[in-house]
C-alpha positions in Angstrom: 0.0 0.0 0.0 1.7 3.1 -0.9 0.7 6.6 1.5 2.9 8.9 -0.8 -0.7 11.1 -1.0 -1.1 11.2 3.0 2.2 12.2 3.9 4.5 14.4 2.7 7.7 13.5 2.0 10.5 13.4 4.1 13.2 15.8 3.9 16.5 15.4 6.0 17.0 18.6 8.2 20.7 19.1 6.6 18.9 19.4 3.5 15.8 21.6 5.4 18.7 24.0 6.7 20.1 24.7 3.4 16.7 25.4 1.8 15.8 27.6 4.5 19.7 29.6 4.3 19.1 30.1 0.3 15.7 31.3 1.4 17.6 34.1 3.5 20.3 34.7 1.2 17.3 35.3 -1.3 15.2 37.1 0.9 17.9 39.5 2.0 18.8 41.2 -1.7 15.5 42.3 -1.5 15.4 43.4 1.5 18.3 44.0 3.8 16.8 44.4 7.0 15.6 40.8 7.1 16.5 39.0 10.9 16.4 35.5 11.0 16.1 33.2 13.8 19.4 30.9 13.9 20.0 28.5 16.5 23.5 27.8 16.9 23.5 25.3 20.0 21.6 22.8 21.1 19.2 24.3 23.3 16.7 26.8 22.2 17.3 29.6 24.3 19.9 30.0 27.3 18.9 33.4 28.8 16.9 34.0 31.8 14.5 35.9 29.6 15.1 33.3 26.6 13.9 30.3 28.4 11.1 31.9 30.7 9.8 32.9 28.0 9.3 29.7 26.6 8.6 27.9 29.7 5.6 30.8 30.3 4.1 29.4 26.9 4.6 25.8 27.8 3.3 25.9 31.2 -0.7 26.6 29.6 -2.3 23.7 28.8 -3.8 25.6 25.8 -0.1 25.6 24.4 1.6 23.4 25.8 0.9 20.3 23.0 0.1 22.6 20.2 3.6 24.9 20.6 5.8 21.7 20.5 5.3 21.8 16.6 6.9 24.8 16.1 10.5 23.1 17.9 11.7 21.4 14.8 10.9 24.6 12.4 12.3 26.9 14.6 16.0 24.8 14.6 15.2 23.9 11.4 16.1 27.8 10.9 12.2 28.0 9.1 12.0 31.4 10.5 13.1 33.5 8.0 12.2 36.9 9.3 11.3 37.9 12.6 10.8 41.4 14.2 9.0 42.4 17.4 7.5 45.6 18.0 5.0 47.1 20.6 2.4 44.4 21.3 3.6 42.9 17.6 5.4 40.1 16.6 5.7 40.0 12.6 7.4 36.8 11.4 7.8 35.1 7.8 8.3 31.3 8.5 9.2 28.8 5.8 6.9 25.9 5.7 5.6 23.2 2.6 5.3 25.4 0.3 7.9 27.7 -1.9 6.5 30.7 -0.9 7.6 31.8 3.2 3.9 32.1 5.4 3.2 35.6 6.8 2.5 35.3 10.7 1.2 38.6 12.7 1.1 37.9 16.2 -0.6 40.7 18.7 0.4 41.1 22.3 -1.6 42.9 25.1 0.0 45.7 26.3 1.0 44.9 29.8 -1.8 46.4 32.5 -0.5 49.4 34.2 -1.6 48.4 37.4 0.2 45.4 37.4 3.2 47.2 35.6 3.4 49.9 38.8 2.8 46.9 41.2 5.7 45.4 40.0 7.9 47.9 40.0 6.9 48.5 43.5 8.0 45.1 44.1 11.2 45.7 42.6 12.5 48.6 44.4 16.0 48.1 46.3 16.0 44.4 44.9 18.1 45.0 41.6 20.5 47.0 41.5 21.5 48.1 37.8 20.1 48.0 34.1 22.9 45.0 33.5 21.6 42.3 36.6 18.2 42.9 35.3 19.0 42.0 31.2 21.3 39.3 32.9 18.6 37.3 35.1 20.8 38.0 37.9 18.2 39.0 40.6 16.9 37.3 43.4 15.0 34.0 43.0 11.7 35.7 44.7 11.4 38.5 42.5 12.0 36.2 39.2 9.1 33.8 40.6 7.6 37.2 41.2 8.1 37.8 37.4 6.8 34.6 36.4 3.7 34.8 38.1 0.8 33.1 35.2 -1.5 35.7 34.3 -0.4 38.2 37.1 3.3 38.7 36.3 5.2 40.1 33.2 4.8 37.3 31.1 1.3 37.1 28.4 -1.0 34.6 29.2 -2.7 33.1 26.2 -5.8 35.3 26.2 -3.3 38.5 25.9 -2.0 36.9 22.5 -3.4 36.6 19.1 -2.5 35.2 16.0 -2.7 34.7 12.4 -1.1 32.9 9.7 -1.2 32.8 5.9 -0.9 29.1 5.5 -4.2 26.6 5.0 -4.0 24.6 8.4 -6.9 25.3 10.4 -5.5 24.2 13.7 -5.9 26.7 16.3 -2.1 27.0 16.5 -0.2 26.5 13.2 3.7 25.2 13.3 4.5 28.8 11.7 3.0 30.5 14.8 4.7 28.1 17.3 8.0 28.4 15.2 7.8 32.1 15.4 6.8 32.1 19.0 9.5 30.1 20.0 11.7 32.1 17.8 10.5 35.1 20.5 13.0 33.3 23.2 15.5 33.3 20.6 16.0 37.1 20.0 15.2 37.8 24.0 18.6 35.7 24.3 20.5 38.6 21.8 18.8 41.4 23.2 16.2 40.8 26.3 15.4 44.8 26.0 12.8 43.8 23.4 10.7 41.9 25.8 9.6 45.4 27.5 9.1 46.7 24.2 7.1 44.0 23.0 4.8 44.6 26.6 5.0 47.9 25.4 6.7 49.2 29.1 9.8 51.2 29.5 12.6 49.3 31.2 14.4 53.0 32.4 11.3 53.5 34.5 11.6 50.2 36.4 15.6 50.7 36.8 15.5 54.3 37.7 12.8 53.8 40.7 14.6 50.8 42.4 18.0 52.8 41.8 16.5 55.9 43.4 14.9 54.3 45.7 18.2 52.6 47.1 19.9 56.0 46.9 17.7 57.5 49.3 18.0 55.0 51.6 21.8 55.2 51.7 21.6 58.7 51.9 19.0 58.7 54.6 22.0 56.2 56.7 24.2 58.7 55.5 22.6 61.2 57.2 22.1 59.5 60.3 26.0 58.6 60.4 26.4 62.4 60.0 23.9 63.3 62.8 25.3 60.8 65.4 29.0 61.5 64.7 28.5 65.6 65.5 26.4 64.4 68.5 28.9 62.9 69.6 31.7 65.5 68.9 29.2 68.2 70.6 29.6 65.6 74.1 33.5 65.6 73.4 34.0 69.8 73.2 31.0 69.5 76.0 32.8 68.2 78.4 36.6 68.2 77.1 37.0 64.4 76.8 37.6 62.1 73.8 34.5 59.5 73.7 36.6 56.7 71.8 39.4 57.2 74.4 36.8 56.8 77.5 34.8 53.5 75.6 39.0 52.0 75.2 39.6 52.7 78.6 36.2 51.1 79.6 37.0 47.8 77.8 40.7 47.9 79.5 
C-alpha cells in the first residue's frame, strides 16, 4: 500500500537548513533588513529571559501540546524573518510550500496596574540595568516575574494570532515556530521583551535605583547626625568618647 498522497515526503533537516539559508540569502537582496532566527546550540534559548519565555508558553495547557510543533521549524532555521515591536510580533516562517507564510502575532500591552505593582516590588531588589537584562536578581522576584497571568509574562488570552498558511488548527507550526523564535532574539537582546509589553525598562531601573539611593543617603545622614552628636559631648565636656569607651573595655 503506498501513503505517498497522506504524507509528505520526508526531507532530512541538513537538507531543510540549506533550503531555508538560500531562502535568507534570497530574501535578504530584497530586503536588507531581514533577521532570522538561527539556533547555533543545542538548546533553544539559554537566557533567563530566553527560556522563561518559553517555559511561560509551555506551562498553559492551551499551548503546551500545540507549541511543540513549532521546535523542529524553529531549529530547522524555518523562521526567515522575525521582528518584534510594541504588542507585535511579525514573522515570515518557511513551511511546505515555496513561498515563506506571513505570521502577525498581537500582544496585550502589559496592564499598568500590574506594571506599577511590579515595580513597586522591585524597588532596592536590583541594583543596575545590567543584573536585570542578565537574570541576575533574586529567585523571589523572578518567581515574582513569572507569576501566570499576574506577572510580566502574556497569558494566552493576551496573545493573538494569524497565519497565511491553510492549516486550520488553532495553533499552526509557523505560529509556534515564530513564538519560540521570541525566546530566541530575548537571548541577543532581552530589552525587546519590555518593548514588546509595550513598558519602558528606564522606569523600572531608575525607581529601584533611586529608591536605594535615598536609603543610603537617609543612613548617611544619620552617620552624619550621630558622629557631630557625639563630637558636641566631646567639646562638651573636654573628653575624647573613643578614648573613654578603650579605657572602659581595659
Amino acid at each position: 500500500m503506498s501513503f505517498d498522497g497522506d504524507f509528505p515526503e520526508y526531507v532530512p533537516v541538513a537538507q531543510k537548513r540549506e533550503i531555508a539559508k538560500r531562502k535568507i540569502e534570497k530574501l535578504r537582496e530584497k530586503d536588507p533588513n531581514i533577521s532570522p532566527v538561527i539556533i547555533t546550540g543545542r538548546k533553544l534559548a539559554s537566557t533567563w529571559w530566553g527560556n522563561s519565555w518559553n517555559k511561560n508558553l509551555e506551562s498553559y495547557s492551551d499551548y503546551s501540546s500545540r507549541i511543540q510543533r513549532g521546535r523542529s521549524y524553529v531549529r530547522n532555521c524555518a523562521v526567515l524573518d522575525l521582528k518584534i515591536t510594541p504588542g507585535k510580533i511579525i514573522a515570515l516562517v518557511q513551511g511546505s510550500e515555496t513561498k515563506p507564510y506571513k505570521v502577525n502575532i498581537n500582544i496585550s500591552h502589559l496592564n499598568k496596574d500590574v506594571w506599577e505593582y511590579i515595580t513597586k516590588e522591585c524597588i532596592g531588589k536590583i541594583d543596575s540595568l545590567q543584573e536585570l537584562l542578565e537574570g541576575k536578581f533574586p529567585k523571589a522576584l523572578s518567581e515574582f516575574f513569572t507569576v501566570r497571568g499576574k506577572g510580566l509574562f502574556p497569558s494566552p488570552k493576551e496573545i493573538n494570532f494569524n497565519c497565511s498558511c491553510p492549516d486550520s488548527a488553532d495553533m499552526c507550526k509557523h505560529v509556534a515556530a515564530a513564538l519560540y523564535g521570541v525566546g530566541v532574539r530575548l537571548d541577543e537582546d532581552p530589552t525587546l521583551f519590555f518593548v514588546l509589553r509595550n513598558v519602558d525598562i528606564a522606569e523600572l531601573i531608575s525607581e529601584t535605583i533611586n529608591k536605594k539611593s535615598q536609603t543610603m543617603l537617609e543612613k548617611s545622614k544619620k552617620r552624619s547626625r550621630r558622629v557631630m552628636a557625639e563630637t558636641d559631648i566631646s567639646d562638651m565636656f573636654g573628653i575624647d568618647l573613643e578614648d573613654e569607651i578603650k579605657k572602659d573595655i581595659k
